[in-house]
C-alpha positions in Angstrom: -25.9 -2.6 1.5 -27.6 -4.4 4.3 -25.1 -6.8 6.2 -22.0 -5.5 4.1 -23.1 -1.7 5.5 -19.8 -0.1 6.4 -21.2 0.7 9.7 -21.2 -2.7 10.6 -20.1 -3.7 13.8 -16.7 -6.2 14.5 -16.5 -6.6 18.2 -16.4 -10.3 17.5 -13.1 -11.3 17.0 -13.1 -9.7 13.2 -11.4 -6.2 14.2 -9.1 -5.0 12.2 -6.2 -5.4 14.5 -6.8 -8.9 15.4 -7.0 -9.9 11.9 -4.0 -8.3 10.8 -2.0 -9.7 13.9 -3.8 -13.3 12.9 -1.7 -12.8 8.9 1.1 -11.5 10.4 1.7 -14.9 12.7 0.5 -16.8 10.0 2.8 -15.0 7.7 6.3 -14.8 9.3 7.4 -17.9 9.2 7.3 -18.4 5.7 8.8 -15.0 5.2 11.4 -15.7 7.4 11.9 -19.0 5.9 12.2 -17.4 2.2 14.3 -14.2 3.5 16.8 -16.7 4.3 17.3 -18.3 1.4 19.1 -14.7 0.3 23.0 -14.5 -0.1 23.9 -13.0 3.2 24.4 -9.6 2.1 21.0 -9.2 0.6 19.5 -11.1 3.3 21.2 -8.8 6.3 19.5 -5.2 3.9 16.2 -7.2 4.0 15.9 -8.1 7.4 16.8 -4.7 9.0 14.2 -3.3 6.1 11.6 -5.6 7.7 12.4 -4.4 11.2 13.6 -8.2 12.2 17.2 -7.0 13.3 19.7 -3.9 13.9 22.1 -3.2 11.1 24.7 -5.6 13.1 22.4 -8.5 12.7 21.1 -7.9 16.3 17.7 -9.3 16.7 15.1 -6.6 17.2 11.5 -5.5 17.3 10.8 -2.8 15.1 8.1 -4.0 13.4 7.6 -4.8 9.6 4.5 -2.8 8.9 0.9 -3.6 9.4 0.7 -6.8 6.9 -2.3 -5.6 5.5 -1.8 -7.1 2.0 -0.9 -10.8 3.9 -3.7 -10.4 5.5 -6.1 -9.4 2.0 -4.7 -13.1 0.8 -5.6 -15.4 3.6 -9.3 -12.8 4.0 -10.0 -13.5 0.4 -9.3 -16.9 0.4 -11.4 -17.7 3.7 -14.2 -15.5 1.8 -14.5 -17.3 -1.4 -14.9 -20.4 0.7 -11.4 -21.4 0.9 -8.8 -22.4 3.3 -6.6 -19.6 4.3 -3.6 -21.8 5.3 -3.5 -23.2 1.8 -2.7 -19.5 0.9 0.1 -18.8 3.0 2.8 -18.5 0.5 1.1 -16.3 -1.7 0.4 -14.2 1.4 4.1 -14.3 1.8 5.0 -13.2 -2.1 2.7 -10.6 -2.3 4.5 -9.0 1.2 7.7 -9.9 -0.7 7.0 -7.5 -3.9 5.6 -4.7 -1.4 8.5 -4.4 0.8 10.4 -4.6 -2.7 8.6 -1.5 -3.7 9.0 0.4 -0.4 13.0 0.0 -1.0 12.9 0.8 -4.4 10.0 3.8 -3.6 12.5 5.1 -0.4 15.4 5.2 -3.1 13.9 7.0 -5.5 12.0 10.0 -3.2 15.1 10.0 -0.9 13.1 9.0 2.0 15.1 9.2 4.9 13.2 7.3 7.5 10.7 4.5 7.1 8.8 2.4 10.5 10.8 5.0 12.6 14.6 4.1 11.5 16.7 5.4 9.0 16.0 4.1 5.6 17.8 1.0 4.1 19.3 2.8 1.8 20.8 5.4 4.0 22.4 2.5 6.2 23.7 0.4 3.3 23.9 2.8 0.3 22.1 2.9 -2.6 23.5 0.3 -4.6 22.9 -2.2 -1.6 19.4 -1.4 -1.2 18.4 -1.4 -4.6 20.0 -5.0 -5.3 18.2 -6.2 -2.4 14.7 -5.1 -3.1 15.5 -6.7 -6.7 16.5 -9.9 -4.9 13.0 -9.9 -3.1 11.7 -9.4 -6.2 12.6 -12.4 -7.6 12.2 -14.1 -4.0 8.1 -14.0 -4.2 8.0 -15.4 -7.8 10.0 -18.2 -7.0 7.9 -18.9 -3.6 4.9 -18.4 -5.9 6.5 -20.9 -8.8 7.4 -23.2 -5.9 4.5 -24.3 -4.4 2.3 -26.8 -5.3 -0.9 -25.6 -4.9 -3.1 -25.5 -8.5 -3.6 -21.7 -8.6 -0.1 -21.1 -8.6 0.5 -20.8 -12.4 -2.6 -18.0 -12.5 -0.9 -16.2 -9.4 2.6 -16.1 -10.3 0.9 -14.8 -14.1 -1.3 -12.2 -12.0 1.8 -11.1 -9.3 4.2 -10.6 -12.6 1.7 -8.8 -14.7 0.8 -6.6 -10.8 4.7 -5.8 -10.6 4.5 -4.0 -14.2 1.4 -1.9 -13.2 3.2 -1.0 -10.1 6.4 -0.4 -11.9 4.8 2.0 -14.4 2.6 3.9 -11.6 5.6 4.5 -9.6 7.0 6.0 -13.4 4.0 8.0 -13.6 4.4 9.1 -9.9 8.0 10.5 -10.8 7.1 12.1 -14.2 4.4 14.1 -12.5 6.8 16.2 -10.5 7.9 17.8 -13.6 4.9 18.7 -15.1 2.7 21.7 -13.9 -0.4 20.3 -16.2 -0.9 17.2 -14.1 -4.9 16.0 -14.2 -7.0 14.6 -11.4 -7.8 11.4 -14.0 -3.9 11.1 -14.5 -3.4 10.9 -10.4 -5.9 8.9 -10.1 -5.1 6.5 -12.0 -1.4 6.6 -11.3 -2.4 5.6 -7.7 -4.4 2.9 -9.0 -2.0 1.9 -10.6 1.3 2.4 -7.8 -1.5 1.6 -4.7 -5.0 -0.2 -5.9 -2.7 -2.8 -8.3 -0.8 -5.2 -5.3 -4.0 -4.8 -2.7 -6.7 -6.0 -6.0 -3.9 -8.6 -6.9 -3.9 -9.6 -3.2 -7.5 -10.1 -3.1 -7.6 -11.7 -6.5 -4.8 -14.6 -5.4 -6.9 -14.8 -2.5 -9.9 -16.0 -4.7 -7.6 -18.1 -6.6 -6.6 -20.0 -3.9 -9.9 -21.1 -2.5 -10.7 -22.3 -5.9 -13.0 -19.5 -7.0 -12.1 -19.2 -10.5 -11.1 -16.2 -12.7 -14.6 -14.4 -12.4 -14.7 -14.1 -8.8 -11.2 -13.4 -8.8 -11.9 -10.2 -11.2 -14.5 -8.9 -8.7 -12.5 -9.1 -6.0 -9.5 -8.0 -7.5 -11.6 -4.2 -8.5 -12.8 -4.4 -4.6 -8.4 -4.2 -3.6 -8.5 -1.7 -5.6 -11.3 0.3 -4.9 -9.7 -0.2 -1.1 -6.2 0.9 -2.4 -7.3 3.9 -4.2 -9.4 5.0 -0.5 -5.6 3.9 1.0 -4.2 6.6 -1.1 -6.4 9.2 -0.6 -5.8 8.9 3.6 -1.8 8.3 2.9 -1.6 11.4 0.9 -3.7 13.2 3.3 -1.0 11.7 6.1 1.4 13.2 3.7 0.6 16.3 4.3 -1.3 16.8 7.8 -0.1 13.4 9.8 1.9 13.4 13.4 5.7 13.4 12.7 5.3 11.7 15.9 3.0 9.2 14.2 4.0 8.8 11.1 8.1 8.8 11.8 8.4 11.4 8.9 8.9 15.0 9.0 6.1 17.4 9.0 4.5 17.9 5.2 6.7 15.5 3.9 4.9 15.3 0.0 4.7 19.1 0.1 8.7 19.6 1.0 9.1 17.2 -1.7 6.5 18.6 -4.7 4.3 15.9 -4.4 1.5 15.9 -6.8 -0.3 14.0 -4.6 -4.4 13.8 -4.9 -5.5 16.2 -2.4 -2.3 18.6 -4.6 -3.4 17.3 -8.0 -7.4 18.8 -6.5 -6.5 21.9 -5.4 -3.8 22.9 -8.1 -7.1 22.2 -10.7 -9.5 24.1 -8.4 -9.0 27.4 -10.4 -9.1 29.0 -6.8 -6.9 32.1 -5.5 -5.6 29.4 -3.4 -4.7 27.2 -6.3 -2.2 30.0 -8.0 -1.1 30.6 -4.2 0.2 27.0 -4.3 1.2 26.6 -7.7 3.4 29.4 -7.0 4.6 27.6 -4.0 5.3 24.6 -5.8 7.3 26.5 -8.6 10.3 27.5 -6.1 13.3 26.6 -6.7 14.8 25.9 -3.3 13.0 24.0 -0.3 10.2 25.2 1.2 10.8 26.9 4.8 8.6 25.8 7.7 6.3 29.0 7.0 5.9 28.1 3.4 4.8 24.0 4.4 2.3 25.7 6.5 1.2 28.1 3.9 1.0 25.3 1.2 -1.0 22.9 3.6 -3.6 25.8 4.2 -3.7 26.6 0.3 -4.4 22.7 0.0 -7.1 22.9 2.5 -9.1 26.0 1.1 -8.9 25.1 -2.2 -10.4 21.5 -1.6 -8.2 19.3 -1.7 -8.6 18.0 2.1 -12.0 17.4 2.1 -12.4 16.3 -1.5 -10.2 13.7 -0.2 -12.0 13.2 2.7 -15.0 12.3 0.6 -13.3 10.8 -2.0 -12.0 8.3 0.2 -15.6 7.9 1.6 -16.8 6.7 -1.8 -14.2 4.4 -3.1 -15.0 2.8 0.3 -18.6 2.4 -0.9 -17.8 1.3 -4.1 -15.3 -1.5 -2.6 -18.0 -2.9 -0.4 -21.0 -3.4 -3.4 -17.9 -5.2 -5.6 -17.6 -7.5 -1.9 -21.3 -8.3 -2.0 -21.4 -9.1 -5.6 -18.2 -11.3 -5.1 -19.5 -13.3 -1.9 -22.1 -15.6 -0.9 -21.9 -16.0 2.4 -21.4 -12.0 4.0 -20.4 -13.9 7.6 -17.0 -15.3 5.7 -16.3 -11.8 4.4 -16.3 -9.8 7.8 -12.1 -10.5 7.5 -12.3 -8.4 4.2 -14.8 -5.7 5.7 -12.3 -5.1 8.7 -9.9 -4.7 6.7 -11.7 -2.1 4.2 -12.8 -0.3 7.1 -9.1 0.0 8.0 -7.6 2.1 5.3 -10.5 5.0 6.3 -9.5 5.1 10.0 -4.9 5.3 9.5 -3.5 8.0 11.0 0.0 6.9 9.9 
């Protein structure tokens, strides 16, 4: 891969964390400035969802994730030769319909902490949370709709059309816990679909806004998702074997909750004694005890599924970086991009 070889070093100025904190003060303003267009109510379960205050309104600083998809926007856009400040509210809509998800996604699996606090559903109820993450919904298309750049029309048509993939990979996700015949090509593509869709559309708006045209769009949208399905794989393997301490959820969180998670999904279709072990795990009809978490994570790991993860991960890395040299000219303006593939196979949380 020569200069896009993942080995690459990014001591100068390009690692990871710099370029995520560079999105994230490029970012917040205009996030801020559209989370505050809301009616108050929605506004106050959005704010404390984004870690910006307490549930009093009390400013505070818990953080509003990493700002990795912001940050695929503004990388694109300086990669296909653009201007990342032009992109700025596009960074902003596409964090708007994630943290839309995540409420929606904490509602449905009953998540009871997210970023190390209580959910926002468990603070304002259900009903609260859920009209809010709608309201955000709505929020990022009308930033989109609102701005005068020329790629806007293409972007709002690509973010609305990325909502429905995510809506029916989410749908996907939920049906699969009430099926035992769940396939490896049915996960996978349920993750592309619930992960890869947002970070490929992030990338593509990206190429939009720097005035690269569909094509170049198209490639780098399949590189976001190449990168989102390797996100996946490491999240689900999190999932299972990350640091409550870490990660600010409870230990084997997607096996307590019957996950059929990739590493799952692998090891269930392993036709390995440890594959009926958790099958039969997974068939209970009550919670899983500490002992049993422990015994399904070690069926996982000897059937498989860990390090076919592992790997996995590994290739979709691989596969993200040729669509990055086929999509860009100049390798030096896609070092953003690289730091930011290279992120997704170093998380621990």
């Amino acid at each position: 891969m020569g200069i896009f070889a993942p080995e690459r070093d990014h001591t100068d100025g390009h690692e990871a964390a710099d370029v995520l904190a560079r999105a994230r003060a490029t970012v917040d303003p205009a996030l801020h400035a559209a989370v505050d267009t809301l009616p108050d109510s929605m506004r106050r379960v959005a704010g404390y969802h984004l870690g910006w205050w307490e549930t009093d309104g009390t400013p505070c600083i818990a953080g509003s994730g990493k700002a990795i998809r912001p940050a695929l926007v503004l990388a694109a856009t300086q990669a296909a030769g653009g201007t990342p400040a032009t992109a700025v509210r596009a960074a902003a809509a596409v964090e708007l319909v994630h943290n839309f998800t995540l409420l929606h996604d904490d509602v449905i699996d009953r998540d009871r902490t997210r970023r190390h606090r209580p959910t926002a559903w468990r603070v304002f109820g259900t009903t609260e949370a859920i009209l809010a993450g709608d309201a955000m919904h709505s929020l990022a298309l009308r930033v989109l709709a609102e701005d005068g750049h020329p790629a806007a029309p293409a972007a709002v048509r690509r973010l609305a059309d990325c909502v429905v993939e995510l809506c029916a990979g989410q749908q996907a996700d939920c049906a699969f816990e009430q099926r035992s015949d769940v396939t490896l090509a049915e996960c996978l593509a349920m993750a592309e679909g619930k992960t890869g869709a947002l970070l490929g559309c992030a990338c593509a708006l990206g190429a939009l806004y720097a005035g690269a045209g569909e094509a170049t769009a198209d490639v780098l949208d399949a590189f976001g998702r190449e990168i989102g399905l390797a996100f996946q794989l490491i999240d689900d393997l999190i999932g299972i074997w990350g640091d409550p301490t870490v990660t600010g959820k409870p230990v084997g969180a997607d096996l307590a909750a019957r996950k059929k998670s990739l590493p799952v999904v692998y090891a269930l279709s392993s036709g390995t004694p440890a594959a009926a072990e958790l099958a039969a795990l997974y068939r209970l009809d009550r919670p899983l005890n500490a002992a049993e978490l422990q015994q399904a994570a070690a069926a996982v790991e000897r059937a498989g599924g860990r390090a076919w993860a592992q790997g996995e991960s590994c290739e979709r890395m691989a596969a993200a970086i040729a669509h990055l040299a086929d999509a860009v000219p100049d390798p030096a303006a896609a070092d953003d991009l690289l730091a930011l593939a290279e992120l997704v196979t170093r998380r621990s949380h």
